[in-house]
N, C-alpha and C positions, 0 to 999 in steps of 0.2 A: 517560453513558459507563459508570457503575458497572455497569447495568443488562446493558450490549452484550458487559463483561467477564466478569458472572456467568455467563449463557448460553454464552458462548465458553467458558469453564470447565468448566461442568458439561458440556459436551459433547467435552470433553480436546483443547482445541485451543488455549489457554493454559493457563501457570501463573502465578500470582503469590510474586513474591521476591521476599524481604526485601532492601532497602538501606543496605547493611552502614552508609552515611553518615549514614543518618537512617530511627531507628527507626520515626518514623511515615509512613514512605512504602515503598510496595511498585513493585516491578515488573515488567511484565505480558510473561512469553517465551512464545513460540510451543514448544510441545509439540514433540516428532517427529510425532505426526500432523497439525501443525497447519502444519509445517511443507511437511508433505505433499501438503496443499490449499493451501498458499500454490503450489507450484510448478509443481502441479497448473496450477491456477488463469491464473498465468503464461505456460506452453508455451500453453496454449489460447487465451488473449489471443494471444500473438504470432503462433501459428500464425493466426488468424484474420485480422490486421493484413497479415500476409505475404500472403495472399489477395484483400487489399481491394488492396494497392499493388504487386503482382507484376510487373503489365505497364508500373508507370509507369515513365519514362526515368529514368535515373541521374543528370539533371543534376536534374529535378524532384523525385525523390525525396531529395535531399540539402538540396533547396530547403525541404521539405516536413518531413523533420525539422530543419532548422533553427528556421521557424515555431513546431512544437511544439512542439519545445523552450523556446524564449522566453515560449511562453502559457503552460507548467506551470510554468515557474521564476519566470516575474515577480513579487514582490514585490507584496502583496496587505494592506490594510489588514486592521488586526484588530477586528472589530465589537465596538460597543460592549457590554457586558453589559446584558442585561433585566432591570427594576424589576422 
């Protein structure tokens, strides 16, 4: 993870900040550009999503985020750590 922060970093799309509660932790905000490509990012997801389900019916489409909804939200074990 440190690795995927540093590169985010050096490339100005986090910063790491101090945690006023505890000196030895930092936390990691998205930059204004970073913020930039997150939203970026985003409209491009949806606009795509909107393309994939445009013509389905309303009753299915509500069906259909219901589904995924419950796969992304459900509650998912935490694996165990590697020896």
């Amino acid at each position: 993870m440190t690795g995927l922060v540093d590169r985010a970093e050096k490339r100005g799309m986090v910063a790491r900040v101090r945690d006023q509660r505890d000196r030895r932790a930092a936390r990691i905000e998205l930059t204004e550009q970073g913020r930039e490509i997150a939203y970026a990012a985003h409209r491009k997801v949806t606009e795509h999503v909107e393309r994939l389900i445009g013509d389905i019916d309303p009753g299915d489409r509500e069906r259909l985020e219901r589904l995924v909804t419950g796969i992304i939200t459900a509650p998912r074990p935490v694996p165990a750590a590697r020896a």
